[in-house]
PARO-16670 format. One record per residue (C-alpha): residue in three letters; residue number from 1; x, y, z. Coordinates in nm, 4 decimals. Layout:
BEGIN
R  aa   i       px       py       pz
R ALA NUM        X        Y        Z
...
// end
This chain:
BEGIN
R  aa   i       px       py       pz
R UNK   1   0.1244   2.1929  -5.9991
R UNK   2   0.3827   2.0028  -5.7523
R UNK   3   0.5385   2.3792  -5.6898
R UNK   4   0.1870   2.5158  -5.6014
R UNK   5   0.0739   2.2495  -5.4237
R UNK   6   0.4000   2.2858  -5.2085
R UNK   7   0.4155   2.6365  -5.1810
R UNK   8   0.0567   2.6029  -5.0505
R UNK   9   0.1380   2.3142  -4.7614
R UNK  10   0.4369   2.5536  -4.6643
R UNK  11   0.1900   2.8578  -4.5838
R UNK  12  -0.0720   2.6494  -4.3859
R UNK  13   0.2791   2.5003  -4.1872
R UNK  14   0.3824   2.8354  -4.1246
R UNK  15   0.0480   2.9793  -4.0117
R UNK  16  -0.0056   2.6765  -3.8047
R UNK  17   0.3073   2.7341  -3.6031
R UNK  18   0.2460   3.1143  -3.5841
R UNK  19  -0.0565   3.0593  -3.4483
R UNK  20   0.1004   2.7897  -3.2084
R UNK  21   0.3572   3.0329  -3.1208
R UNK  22   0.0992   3.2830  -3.0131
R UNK  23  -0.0817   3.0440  -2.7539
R UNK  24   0.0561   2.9930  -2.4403
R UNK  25   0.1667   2.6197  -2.3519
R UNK  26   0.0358   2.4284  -2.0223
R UNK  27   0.2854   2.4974  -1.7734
R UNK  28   0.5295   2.1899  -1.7186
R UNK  29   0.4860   2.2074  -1.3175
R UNK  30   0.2923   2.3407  -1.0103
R UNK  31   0.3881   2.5252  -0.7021
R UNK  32   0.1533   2.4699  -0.3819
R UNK  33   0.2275   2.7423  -0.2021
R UNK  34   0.0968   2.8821   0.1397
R UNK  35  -0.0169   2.5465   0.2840
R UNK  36   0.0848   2.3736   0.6027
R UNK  37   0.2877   2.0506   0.4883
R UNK  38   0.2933   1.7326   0.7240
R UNK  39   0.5218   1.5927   0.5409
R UNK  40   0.5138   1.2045   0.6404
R UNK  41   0.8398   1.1917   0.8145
R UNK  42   0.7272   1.2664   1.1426
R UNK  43   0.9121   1.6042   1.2073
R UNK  44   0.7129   1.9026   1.2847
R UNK  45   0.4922   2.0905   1.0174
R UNK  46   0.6270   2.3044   0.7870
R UNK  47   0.3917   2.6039   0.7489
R UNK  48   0.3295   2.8504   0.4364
R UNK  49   0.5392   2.5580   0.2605
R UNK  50   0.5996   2.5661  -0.1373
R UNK  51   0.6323   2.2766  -0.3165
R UNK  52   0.7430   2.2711  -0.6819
R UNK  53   0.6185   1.9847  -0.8621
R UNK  54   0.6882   1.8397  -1.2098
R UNK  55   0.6495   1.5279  -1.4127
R UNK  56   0.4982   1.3998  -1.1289
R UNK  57   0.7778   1.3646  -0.9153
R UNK  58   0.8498   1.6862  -0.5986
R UNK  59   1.1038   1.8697  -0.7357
R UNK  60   1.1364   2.1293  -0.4598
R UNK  61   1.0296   2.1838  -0.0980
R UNK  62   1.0598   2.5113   0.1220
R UNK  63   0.8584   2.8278   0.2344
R UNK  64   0.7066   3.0767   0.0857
R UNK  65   0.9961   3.3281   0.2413
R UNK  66   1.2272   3.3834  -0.0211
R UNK  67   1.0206   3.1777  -0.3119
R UNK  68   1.0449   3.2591  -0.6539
R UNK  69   0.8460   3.0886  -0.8850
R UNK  70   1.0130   2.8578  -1.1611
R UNK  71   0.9858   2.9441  -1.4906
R UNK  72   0.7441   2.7321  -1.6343
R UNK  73   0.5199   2.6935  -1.3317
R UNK  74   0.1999   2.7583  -1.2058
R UNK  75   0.1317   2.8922  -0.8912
R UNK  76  -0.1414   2.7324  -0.6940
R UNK  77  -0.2295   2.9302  -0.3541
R UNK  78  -0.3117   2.7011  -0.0597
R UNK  79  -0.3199   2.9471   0.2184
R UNK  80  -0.5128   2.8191   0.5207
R UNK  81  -0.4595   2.4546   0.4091
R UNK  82  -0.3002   2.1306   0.5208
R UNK  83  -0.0828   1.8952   0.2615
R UNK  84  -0.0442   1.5469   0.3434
R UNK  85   0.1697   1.2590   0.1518
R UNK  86  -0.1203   1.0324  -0.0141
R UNK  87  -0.2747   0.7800   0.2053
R UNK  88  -0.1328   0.3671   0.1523
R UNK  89  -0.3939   0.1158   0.1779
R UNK  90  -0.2323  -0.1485   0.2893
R UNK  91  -0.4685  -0.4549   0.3082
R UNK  92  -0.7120  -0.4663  -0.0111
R UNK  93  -0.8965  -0.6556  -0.2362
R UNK  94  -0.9100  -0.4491  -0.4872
R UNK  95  -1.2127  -0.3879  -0.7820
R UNK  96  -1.2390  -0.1647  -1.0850
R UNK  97  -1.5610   0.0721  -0.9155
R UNK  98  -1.3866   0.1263  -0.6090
R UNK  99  -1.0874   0.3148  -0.8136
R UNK 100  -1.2362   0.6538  -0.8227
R UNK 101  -1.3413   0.6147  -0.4633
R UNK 102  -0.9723   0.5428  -0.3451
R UNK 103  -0.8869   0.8522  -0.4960
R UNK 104  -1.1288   1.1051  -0.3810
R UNK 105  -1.0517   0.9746  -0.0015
R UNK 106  -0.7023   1.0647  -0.0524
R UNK 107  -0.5622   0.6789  -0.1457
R UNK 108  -0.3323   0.7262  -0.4100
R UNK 109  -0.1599   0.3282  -0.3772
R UNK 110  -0.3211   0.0244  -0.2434
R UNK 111  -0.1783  -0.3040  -0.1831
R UNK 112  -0.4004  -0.5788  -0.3180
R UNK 113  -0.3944  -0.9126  -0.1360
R UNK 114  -0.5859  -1.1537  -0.3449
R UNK 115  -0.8128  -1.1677  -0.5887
R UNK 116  -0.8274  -1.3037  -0.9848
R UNK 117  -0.4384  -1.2994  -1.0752
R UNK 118  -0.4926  -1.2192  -1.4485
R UNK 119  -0.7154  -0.9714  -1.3051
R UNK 120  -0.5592  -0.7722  -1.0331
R UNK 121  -0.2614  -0.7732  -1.2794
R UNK 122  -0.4584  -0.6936  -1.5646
R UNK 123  -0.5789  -0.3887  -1.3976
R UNK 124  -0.2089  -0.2497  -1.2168
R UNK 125  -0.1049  -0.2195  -1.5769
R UNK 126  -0.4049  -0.0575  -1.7007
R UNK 127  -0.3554   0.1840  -1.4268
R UNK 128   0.0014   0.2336  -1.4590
R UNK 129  -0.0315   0.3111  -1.8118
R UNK 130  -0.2701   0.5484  -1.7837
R UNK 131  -0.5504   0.4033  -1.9518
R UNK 132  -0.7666   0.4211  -1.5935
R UNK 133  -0.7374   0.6764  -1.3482
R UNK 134  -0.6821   0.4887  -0.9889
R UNK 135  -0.4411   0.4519  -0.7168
R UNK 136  -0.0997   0.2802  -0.7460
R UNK 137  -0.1287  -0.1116  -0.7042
R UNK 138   0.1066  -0.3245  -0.5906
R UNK 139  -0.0372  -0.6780  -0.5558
R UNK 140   0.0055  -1.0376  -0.4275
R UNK 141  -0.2131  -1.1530  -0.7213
R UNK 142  -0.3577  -1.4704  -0.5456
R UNK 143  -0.2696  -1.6270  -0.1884
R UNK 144  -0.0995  -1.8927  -0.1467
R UNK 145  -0.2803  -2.1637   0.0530
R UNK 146  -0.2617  -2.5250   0.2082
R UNK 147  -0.5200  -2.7886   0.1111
R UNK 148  -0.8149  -2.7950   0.0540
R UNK 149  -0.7472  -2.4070  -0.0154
R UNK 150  -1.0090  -2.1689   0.1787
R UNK 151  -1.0923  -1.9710  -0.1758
R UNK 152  -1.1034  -2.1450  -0.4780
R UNK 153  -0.8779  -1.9154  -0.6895
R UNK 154  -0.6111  -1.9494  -0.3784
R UNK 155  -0.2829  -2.1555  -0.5248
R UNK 156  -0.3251  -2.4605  -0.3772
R UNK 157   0.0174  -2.6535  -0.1686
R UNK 158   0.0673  -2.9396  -0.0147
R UNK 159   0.4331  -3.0217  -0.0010
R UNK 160   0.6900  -2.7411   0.0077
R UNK 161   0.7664  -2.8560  -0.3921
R UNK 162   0.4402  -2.7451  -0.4339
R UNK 163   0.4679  -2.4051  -0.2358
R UNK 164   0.8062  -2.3149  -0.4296
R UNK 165   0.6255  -2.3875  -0.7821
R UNK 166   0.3122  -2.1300  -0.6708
R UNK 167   0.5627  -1.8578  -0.5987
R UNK 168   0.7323  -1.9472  -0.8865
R UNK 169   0.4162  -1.9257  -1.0823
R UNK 170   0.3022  -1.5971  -0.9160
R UNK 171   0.6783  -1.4362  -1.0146
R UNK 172   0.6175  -1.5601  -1.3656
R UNK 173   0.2852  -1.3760  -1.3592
R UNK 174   0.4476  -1.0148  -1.2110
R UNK 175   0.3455  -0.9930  -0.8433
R UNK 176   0.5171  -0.7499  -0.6393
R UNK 177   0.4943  -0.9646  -0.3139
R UNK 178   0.3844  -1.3047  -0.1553
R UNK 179   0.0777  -1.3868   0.0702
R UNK 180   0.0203  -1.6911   0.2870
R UNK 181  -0.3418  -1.8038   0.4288
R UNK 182  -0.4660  -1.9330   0.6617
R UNK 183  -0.4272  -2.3541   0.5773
R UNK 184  -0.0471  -2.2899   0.5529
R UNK 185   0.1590  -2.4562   0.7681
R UNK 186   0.5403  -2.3918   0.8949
R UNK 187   0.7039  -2.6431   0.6616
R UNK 188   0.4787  -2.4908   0.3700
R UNK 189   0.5677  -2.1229   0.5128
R UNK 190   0.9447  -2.1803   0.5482
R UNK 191   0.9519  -2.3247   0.1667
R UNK 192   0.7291  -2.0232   0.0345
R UNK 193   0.9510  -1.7888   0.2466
R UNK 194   1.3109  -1.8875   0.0811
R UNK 195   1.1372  -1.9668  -0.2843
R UNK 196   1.0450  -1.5924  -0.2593
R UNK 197   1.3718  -1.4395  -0.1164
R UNK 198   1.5023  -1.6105  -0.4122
R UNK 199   1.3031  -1.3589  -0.6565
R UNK 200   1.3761  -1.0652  -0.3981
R UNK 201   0.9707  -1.0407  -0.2938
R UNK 202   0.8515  -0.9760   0.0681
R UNK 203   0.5717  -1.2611   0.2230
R UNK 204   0.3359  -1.1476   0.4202
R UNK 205   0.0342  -1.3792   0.6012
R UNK 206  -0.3389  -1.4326   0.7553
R UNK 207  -0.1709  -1.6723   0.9707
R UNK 208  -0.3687  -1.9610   1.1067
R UNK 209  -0.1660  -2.3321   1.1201
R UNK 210   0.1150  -2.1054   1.2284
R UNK 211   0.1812  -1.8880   1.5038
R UNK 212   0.3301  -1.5318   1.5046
R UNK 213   0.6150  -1.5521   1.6701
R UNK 214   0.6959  -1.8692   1.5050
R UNK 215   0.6403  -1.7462   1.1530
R UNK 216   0.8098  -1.4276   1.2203
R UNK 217   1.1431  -1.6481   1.3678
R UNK 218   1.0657  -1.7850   0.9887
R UNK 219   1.1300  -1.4863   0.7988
R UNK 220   0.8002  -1.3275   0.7403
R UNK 221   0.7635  -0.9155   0.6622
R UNK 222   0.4454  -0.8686   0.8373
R UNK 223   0.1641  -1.0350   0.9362
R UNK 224  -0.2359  -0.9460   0.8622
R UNK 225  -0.5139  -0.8771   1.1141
R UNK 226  -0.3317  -0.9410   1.4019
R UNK 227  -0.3741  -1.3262   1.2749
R UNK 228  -0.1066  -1.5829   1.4814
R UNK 229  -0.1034  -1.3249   1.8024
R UNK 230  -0.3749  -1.5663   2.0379
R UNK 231  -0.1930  -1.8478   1.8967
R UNK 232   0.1383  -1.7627   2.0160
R UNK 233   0.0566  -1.6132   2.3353
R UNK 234  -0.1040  -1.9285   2.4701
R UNK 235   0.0260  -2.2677   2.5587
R UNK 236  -0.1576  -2.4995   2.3468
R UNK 237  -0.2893  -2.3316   2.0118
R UNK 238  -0.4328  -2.6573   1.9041
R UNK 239  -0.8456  -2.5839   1.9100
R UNK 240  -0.7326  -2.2280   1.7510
R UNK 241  -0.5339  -2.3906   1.4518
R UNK 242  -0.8364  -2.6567   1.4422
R UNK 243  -1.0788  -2.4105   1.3516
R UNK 244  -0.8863  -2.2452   1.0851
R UNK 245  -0.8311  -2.5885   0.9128
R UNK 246  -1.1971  -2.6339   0.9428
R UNK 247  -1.2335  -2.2737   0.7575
R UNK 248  -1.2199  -1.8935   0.7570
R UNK 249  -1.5287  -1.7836   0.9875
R UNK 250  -1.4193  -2.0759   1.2243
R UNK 251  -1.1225  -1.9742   1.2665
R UNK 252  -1.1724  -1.6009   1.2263
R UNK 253  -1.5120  -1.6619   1.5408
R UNK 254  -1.2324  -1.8869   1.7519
R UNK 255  -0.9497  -1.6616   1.6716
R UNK 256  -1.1278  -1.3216   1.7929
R UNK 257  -1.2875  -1.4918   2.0896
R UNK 258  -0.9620  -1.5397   2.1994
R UNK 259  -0.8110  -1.2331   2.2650
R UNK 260  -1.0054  -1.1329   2.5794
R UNK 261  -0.8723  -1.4036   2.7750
R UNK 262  -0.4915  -1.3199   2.6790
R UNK 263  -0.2741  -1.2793   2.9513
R UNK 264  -0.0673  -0.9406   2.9628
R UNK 265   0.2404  -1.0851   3.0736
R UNK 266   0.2189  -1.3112   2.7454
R UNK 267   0.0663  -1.0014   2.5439
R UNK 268   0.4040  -0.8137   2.6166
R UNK 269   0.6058  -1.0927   2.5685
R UNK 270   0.4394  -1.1579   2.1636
R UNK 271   0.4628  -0.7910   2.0916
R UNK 272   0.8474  -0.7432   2.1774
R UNK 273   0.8922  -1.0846   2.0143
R UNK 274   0.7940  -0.9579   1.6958
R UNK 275   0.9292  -0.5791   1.7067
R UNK 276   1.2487  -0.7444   1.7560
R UNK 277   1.2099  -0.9209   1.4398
R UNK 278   1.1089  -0.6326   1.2747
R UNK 279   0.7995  -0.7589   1.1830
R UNK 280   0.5280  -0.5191   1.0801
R UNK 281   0.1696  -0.5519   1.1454
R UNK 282  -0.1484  -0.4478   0.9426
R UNK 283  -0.4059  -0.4889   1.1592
R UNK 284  -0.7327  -0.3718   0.9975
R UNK 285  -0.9110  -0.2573   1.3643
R UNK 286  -1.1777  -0.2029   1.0671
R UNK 287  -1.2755  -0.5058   0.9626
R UNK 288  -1.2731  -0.5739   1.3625
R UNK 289  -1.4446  -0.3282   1.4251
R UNK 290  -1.6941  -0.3684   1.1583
R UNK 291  -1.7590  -0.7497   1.2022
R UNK 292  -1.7876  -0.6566   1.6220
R UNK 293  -2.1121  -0.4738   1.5210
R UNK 294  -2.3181  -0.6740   1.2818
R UNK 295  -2.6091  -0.7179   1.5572
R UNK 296  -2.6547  -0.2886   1.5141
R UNK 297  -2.9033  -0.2214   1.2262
R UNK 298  -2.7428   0.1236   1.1989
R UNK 299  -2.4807  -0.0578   1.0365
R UNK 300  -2.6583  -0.1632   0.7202
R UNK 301  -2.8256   0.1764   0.6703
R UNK 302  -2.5158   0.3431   0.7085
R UNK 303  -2.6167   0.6580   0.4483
R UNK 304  -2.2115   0.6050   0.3476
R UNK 305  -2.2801   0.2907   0.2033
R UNK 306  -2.4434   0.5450  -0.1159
R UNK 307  -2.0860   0.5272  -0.2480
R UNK 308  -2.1111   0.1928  -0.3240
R UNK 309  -2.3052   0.0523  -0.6348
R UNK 310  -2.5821  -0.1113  -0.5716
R UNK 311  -2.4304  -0.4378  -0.7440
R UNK 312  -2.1635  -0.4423  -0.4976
R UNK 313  -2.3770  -0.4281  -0.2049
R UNK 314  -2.5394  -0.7171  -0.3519
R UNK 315  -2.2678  -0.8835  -0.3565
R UNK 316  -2.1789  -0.8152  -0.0023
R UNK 317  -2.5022  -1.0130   0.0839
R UNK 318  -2.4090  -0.9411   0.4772
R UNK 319  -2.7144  -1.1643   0.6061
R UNK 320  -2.5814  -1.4641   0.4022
R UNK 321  -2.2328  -1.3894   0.5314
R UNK 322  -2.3502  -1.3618   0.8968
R UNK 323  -2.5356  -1.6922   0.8330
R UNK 324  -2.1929  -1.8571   0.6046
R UNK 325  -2.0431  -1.7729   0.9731
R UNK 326  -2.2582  -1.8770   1.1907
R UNK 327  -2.2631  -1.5792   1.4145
R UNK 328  -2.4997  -1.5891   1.6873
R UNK 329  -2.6058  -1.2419   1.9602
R UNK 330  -2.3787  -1.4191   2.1628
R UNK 331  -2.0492  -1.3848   1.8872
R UNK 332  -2.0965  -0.9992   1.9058
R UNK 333  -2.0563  -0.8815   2.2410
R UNK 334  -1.7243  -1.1426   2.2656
R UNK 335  -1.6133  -0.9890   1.9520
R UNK 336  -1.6524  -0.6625   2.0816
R UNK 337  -1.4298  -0.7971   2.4048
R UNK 338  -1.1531  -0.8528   2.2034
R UNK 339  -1.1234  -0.4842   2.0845
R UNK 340  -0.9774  -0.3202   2.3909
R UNK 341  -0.7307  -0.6579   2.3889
R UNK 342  -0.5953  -0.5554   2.0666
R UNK 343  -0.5814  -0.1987   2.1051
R UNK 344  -0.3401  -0.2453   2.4319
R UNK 345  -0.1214  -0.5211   2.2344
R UNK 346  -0.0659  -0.2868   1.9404
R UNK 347   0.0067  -0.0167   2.2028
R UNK 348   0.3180  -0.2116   2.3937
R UNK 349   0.4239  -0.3707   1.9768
R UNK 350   0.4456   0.0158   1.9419
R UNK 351   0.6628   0.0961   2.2725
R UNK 352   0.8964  -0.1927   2.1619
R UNK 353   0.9588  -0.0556   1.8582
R UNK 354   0.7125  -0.1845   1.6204
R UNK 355   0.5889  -0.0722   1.3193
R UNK 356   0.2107  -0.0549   1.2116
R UNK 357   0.0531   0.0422   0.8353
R UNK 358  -0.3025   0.1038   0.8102
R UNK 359  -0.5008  -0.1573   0.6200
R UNK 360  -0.8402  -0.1560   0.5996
R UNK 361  -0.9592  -0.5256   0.3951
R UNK 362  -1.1913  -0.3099   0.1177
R UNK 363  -1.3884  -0.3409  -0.0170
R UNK 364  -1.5126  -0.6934   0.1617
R UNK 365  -1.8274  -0.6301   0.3398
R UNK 366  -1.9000  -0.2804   0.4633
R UNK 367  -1.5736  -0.1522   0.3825
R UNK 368  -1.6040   0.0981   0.1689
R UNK 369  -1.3035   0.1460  -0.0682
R UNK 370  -1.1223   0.5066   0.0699
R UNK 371  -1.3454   0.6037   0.3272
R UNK 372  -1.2623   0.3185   0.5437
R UNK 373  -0.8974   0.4257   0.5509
R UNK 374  -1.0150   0.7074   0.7635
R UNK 375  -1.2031   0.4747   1.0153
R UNK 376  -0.9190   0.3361   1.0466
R UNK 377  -0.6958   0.5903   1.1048
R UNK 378  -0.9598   0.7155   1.3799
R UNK 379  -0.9531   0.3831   1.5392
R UNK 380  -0.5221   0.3461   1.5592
R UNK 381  -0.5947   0.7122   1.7688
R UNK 382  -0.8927   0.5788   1.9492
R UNK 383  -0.6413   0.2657   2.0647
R UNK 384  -0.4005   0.5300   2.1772
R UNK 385  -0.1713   0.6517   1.9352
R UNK 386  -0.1110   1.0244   1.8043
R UNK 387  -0.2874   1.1601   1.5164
R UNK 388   0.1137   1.2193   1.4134
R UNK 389   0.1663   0.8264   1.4299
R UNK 390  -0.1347   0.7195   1.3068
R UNK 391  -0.0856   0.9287   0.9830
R UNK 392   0.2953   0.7882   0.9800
R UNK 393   0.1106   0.4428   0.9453
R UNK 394  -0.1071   0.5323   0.6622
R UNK 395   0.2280   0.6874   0.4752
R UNK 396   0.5423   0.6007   0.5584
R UNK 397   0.4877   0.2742   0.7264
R UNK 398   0.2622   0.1437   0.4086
R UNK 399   0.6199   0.2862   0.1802
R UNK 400   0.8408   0.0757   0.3845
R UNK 401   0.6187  -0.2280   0.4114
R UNK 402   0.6388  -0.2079   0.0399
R UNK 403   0.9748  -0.1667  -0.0108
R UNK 404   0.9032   0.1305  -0.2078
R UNK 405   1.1555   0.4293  -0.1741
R UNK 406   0.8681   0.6779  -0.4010
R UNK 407   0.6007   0.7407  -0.1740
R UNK 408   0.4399   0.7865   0.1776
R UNK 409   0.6720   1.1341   0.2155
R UNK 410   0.6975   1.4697   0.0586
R UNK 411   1.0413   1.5308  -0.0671
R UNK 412   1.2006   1.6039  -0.3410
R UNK 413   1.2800   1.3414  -0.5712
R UNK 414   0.9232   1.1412  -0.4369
R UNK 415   0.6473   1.0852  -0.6229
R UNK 416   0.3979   1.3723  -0.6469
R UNK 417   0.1116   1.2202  -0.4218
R UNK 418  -0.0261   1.4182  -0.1910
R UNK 419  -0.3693   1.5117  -0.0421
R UNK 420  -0.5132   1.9202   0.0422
R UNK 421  -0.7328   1.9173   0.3425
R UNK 422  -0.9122   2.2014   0.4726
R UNK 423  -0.8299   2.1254   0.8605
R UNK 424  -0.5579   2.0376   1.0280
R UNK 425  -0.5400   1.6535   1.1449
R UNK 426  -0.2928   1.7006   1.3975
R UNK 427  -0.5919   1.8748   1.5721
R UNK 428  -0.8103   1.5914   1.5013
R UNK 429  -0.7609   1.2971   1.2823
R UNK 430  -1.1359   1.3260   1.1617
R UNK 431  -1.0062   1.6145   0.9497
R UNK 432  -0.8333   1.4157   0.7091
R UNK 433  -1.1826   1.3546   0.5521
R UNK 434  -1.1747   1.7290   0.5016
R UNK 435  -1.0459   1.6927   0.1748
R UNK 436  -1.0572   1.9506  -0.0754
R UNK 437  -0.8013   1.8457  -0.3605
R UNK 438  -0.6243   1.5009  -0.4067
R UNK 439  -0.2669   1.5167  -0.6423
R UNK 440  -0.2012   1.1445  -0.7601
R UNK 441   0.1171   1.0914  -0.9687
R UNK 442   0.1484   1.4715  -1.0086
R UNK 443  -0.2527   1.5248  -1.1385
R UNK 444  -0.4137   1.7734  -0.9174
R UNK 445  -0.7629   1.6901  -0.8856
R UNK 446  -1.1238   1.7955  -0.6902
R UNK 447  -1.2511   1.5958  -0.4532
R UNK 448  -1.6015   1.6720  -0.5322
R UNK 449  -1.5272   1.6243  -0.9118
R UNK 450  -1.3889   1.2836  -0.8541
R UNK 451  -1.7170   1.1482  -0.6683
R UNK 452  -1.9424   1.3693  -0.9494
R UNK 453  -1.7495   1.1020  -1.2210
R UNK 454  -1.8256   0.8281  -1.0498
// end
């Protein structure tokens, strides 16, 4: 019975891996070929490129001319496209619905800046393993912030012992990097600053208690939203840091009233100040932008806000946030002021050898996870850059704010994100909404079948 029984397991082996045998396996890698590759490093196009990838890393780059395809490998034919390295978010707050929408926008790695530490962290991993389909996340976990803190799941410091033991707390939990808010002051900043060098992790800030320039001469990577820039350029900050120890929309309304009466001279001075330092700047012309023009009704029946679920623009509530703030007709039109001021400081930061990374602050109100990386890409050209170095912002810049050698640039040996577009965005940097395929960690995937899941 044993030698029948075995005999018979033996034949259904052996027909199982006949029939195995006969089928052909999923290739192991892709080859885009035909497309026009910007590859992130700000060197001219490449056109009819072919790029080998596998286990999603680039494992070749070239032209078409002289290609042979890899055993193993499927051929993909891009002709009459554009191939771009996937788009860095580099200012976020980021939630489990706006995942999918990151993606079909062409974001394939956000950096989150606060939100529920067990959370955020919770959900990096989840990602990373594979379990949900989303962009990479790297993530500060929560701020760090003086007392009282502005957000009650900030870590709360009041003597640099205290800042040193919430970075040491945020290391414990796995951050990748370090943010300050706005209550923190230069003794608190100068502890969190060496605590973290200690554990190898860059600090970054929405600086209010402390100037720029100051907290750049302190040893922080970059700086958010332009915050500490009004501060340092004039000669008493004191009513500025006032109203961010009073709170955020105080300081944010006092803060971005500001700019329009900077003086040039002092404008210049700030930005060389901190290219010198190497400091770089995220500065969400966005949420700016979007907060400038809360007195247009347009904005709230914006027929983009149908990517967001209804429970999220709940959330958003932007009549109770205009009223939280206290914004009055007369906050818009100053806010509004204060573009053109920004615009022409990022411009000479630029000319001194600054570097910018797009950030856009999703999804807080009317940010829409994704889609508002594009606004801001249009805005950085609209303030006078290139759509070359405004695309080097939303790739390279956001790989070397993070440290991270993998991504922003398509070469071999990178990681295999990348977006297809149907135009060419050197033309016009509206085309990189033209999206017609999105490859995250090597997965080539439709556009349109992303926001059909969702």
């Amino acid at each position: 019975m044993r030698l029948a029984l075995s005999f018979a397991v033996a034949t259904l082996l052996s027909a199982a891996a006949a029939t195995v045998g006969c089928r052909r396996a999923p290739p192991g890698g892709l080859a885009l070929v035909g497309a026009t590759l910007i590859d992130g490093s700000g060197g001219p196009p490449l056109a009819d490129a072919a790029i080998v990838v596998r286990r999603g890393r680039i494992e070749s780059v070239g032209t078409r001319a002289g290609f042979t395809l890899p055993p193993d490998t499927r051929e993909v034919d891009l002709a009459g496209r554009w191939i771009i390295p996937g788009l860095i978010d580099a200012h976020a707050h980021v939630e489990r619905w706006a995942l999918p929408r990151y993606l079909a926008w062409g974001v394939t790695t956000v950096r989150d800046l606060h939100g529920q530490v067990d959370s955020i962290l919770r959900l990096r991993r989840q990602v990373n393993l594979g379990a949900v389909r989303g962009p990479r996340i790297y993530s500060a976990g929560a701020m760090i912030d003086g007392l009282p803190t502005t957000y009650p799941d900030a870590f709360g410091a009041s003597t640099p012992r205290d800042a040193r033991k919430a970075v040491d707390r945020l290391v414990n939990a796995g951050v990748d990097l370090i943010k300050v808010y706005t209550r923190i002051d230069d003794t608190l900043l100068k502890a969190v600053i060496d605590e973290a060098r200690t554990f190898n992790l860059r600090v970054t800030g929405h600086l209010g208690m402390v100037n720029a320039v100051t907290a750049a001469r302190d040893g922080i990577g970059s700086i958010e939203h332009l915050s500490g820039v009004p501060e340092a350029c004039v000669a008493d900050a004191s009513s500025l840091t006032a109203a961010h120890y009073r709170g955020f929309f105080a300081g944010w309304t006092a803060f971005e009233r500001s700019w329009a009466g900077l003086d040039s001279s002092a404008l210049e001075r700030v930005a060389r100040a901190l290219a010198e330092r190497g400091t770089i700047l995220i500065p969400t012309l966005v949420l700016h932008d979007t907060f400038s023009r809360l007195d247009d009704p347009a904005m709230l029946s914006d027929t983009m806000l149908a990517a967001v679920p209804p429970a999220a623009q709940r959330r958003w509530n932007v009549p109770d946030m205009v009223r939280r703030a206290g914004w009055t007709a007369e906050d818009y039109p100053a806010f509004r002021a204060a573009r053109p001021v920004q615009d022409r400081f990022l411009r000479r930061f630029a000319a001194a050898g600054g570097r910018i990374a797009t950030g856009t602050d999703a999804a807080n109100q009317l940010l829409i996870p994704g889609y508002s990386e594009h606004e801001e890409l249009q805005l950085l050209v609209g303030a006078g850059f290139s759509p070359r170095d405004a695309l080097l912002a939303a790739t390279r810049n956001g790989a070397v704010l993070l440290g991270v050698d993998s991504i922003g640039l398509i070469a071999p040996g990178k990681a295999a994100d990348l977006v297809v577009l149907t135009r060419d965005p050197l033309a016009d940097i509206r085309n990189t909404l033209a999206i017609d395929r999105v490859m995250s960690r090597g997965i080539l995937l439709s556009a349109d079948s992303i926001r059909k899941a969702w």
